[in-house]
C-alpha positions in Angstrom: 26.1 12.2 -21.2 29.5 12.4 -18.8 32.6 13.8 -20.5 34.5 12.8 -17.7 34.6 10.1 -15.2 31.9 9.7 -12.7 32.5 9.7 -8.6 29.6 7.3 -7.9 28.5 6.5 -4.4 26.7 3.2 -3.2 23.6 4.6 -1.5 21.9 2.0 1.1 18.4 2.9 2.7 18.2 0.8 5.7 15.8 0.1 8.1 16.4 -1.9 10.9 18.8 -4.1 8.7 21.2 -5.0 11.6 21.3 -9.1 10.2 21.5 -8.4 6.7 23.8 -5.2 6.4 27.0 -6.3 7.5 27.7 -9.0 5.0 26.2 -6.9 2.5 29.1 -4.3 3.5 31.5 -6.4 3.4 30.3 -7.5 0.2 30.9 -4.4 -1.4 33.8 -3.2 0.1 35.6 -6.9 -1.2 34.0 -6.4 -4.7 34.0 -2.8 -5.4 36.7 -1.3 -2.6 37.2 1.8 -4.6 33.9 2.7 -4.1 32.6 4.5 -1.4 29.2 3.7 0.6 26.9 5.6 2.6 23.9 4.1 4.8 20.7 6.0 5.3 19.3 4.7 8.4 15.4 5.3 8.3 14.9 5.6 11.7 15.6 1.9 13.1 15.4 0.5 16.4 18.0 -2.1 16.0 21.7 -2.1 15.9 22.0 -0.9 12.2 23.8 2.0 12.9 26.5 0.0 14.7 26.9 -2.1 12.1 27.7 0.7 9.8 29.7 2.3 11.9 31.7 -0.8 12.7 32.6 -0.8 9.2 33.9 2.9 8.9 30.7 3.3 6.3 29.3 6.7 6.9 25.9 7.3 8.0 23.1 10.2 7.6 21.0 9.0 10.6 17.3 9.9 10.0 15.0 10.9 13.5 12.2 8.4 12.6 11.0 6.3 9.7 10.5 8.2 6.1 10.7 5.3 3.6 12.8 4.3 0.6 11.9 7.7 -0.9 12.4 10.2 2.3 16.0 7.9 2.6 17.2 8.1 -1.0 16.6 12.1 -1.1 18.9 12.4 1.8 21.3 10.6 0.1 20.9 12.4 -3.1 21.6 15.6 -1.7 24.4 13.8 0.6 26.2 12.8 -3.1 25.6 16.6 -4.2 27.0 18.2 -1.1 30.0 15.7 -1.0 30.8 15.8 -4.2 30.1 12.9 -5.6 28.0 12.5 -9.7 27.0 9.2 -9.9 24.3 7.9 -7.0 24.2 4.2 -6.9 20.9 2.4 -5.0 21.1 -0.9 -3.6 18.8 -2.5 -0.7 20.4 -3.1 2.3 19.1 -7.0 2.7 21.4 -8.4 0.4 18.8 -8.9 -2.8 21.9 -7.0 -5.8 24.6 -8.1 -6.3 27.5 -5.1 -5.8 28.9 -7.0 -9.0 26.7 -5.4 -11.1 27.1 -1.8 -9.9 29.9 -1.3 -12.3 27.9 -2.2 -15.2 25.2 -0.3 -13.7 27.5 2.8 -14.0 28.7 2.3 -17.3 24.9 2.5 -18.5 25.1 6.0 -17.5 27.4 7.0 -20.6 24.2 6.9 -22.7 21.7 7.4 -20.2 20.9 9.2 -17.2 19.4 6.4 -15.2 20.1 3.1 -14.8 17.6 0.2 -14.0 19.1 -2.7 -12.8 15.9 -5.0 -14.5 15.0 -8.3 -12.7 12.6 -9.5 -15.3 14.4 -9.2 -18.3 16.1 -12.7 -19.0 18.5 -13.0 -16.4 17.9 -14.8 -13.4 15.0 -16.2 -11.2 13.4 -13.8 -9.3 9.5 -14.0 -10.1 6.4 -11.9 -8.7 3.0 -13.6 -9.2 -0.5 -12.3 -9.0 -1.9 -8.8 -8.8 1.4 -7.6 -7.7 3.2 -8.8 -11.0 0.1 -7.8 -12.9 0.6 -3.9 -11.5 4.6 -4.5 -12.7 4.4 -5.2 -16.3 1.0 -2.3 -16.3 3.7 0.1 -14.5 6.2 -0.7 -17.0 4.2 -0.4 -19.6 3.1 2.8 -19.2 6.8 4.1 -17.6 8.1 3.1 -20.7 5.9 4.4 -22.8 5.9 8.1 -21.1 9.9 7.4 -21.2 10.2 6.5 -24.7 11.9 3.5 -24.0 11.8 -0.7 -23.6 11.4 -1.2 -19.8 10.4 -4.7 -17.8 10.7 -3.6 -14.5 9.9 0.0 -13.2 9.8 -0.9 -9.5 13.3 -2.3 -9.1 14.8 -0.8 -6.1 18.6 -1.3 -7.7 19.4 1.6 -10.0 22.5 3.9 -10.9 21.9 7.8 -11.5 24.0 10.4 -13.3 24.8 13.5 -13.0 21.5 15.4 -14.1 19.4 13.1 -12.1 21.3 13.1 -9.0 21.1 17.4 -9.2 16.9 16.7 -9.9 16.8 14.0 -7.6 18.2 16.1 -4.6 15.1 18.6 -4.9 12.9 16.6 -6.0 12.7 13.3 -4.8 9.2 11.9 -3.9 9.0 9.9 -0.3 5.1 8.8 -1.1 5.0 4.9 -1.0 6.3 3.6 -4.3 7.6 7.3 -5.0 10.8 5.8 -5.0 10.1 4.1 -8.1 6.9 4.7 -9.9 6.8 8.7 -9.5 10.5 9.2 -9.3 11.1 7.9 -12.9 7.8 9.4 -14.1 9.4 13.0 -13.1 12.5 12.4 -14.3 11.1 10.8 -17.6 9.2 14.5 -17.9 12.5 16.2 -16.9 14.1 15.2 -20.2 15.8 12.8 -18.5 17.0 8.9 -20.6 16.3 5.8 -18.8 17.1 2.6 -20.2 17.8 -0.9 -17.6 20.2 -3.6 -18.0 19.0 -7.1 -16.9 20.1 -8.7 -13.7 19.7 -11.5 -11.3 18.4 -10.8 -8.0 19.0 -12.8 -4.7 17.3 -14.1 -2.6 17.0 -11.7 1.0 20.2 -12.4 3.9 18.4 -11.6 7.0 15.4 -9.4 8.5 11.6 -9.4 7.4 10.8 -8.8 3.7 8.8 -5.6 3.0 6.4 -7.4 1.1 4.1 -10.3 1.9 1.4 -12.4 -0.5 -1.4 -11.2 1.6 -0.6 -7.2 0.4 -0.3 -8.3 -3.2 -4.0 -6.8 -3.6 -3.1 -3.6 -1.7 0.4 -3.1 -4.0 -2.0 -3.3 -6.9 -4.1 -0.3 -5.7 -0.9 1.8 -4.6 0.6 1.4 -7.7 -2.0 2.7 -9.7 -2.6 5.4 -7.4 1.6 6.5 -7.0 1.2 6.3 -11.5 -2.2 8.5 -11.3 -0.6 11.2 -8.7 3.0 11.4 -10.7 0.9 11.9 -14.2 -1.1 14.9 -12.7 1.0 16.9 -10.8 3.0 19.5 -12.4 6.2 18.5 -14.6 9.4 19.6 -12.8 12.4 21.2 -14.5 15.9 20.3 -14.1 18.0 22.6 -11.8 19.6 26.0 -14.1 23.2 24.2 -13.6 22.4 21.3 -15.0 19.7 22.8 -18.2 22.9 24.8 -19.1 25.2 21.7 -19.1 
């Protein structure tokens, strides 16, 4: 586990986030100024990279649409080339409170990733149906193949050490739910600890939610499908650099 103090940076994917982002900058940068932020833009075709800019946040600017998963990779391997050993995730809409990113980071003194857990006793947040159904399977299971107590695998709001952030930047899966679901399946087979720390999620600023009741059916069958294709493809080592660490 780090020796030394981390250089975390606050990682947001964002696409077309123009109503929500700004206060959610300005958020952080009033709660956690000493922290520096980067936003992926996933290809929007709205005034999010304005807004960003506006704030003198840098931005990796992405052609066209990749996902969560195609965003966070490019800010994994912006963190490695820049620098920085801690990654820190956290949505764009407003949903996590930059608060909790420092707790978040001190997780990572025992553990290599970071789950910032919305059901685990803190908070309101609630999923109902198939689509909470698939969470506390997915958990299950993710906890089981990681050895450890989980309650929410799919939480988009997550801090990332050292060793993950080196695996992450080769490595990390763009599928839908990759992000989540297959991500900490290869990092689990990597060798790499996960634990999460409970926390209260908000509700979303601005902009349209990426979920609606009517795809709770179709999460259910994604989910099992993103588990079934991270258990059968091959396991993935960690990078030489970080093996020898």
């Amino acid at each position: 586990m780090p020796s030394t103090p981390l250089r975390p940076l606050i990682v947001l994917p964002a696409f077309n986030e123009e109503q929500a982002l700004g206060p959610v900058l300005d958020e952080i940068s009033e709660a956690l100024p000493t922290i520096d932020c980067l936003v992926v833009n996933d290809g929007s075709s709205d005034a999010t990279v304005a807004v960003a800019h506006g704030r003198g946040v840098a931005v990796v600017d992405l052609p066209f649409n990749l996902g969560v998963g195609g965003a966070m990779r490019a800010g994994f391997r912006y963190a490695q080339r820049n620098g920085y050993t801690a990654v820190v995730q956290v949505d764009a809409d407003g949903q996590h409170d930059p608060r909790d990113v420092p707790r978040l980071v001190a997780e990572l003194e025992a553990a290599d990733i970071a789950i910032g857990a919305r059901f685990a006793g803190v908070g309101t947040y609630t999923a109902r149906g198939p689509r909470r159904w698939a969470m506390k399977v997915l958990a299950s299971v993710i906890g089981g193949i990681a050895d450890t107590t989980l309650t929410d695998a799919t939480s988009g709001f997550k801090a990332c050490g050292p060793r993950a952030v080196a695996l992450f930047a080769a490595t990390y899966p763009a599928e839908y739910l990759g992000d989540t679901v297959e991500a900490l399946v290869i990092a689990a087979r990597a060798g790499l600890r996960i634990r999460q720390m409970p926390v209260a999620m908000r509700d979303r600023q601005g902009g349209v939610p990426s979920h609606h009741p009517v795809k709770a059916a179709a999460y259910l069958a994604r989910a099992g499908m993103a588990l079934v294709f991270a258990m059968i493809r091959p396991k993935v080592a960690l990078p030489r650099t970080e093996v020898a660490q």
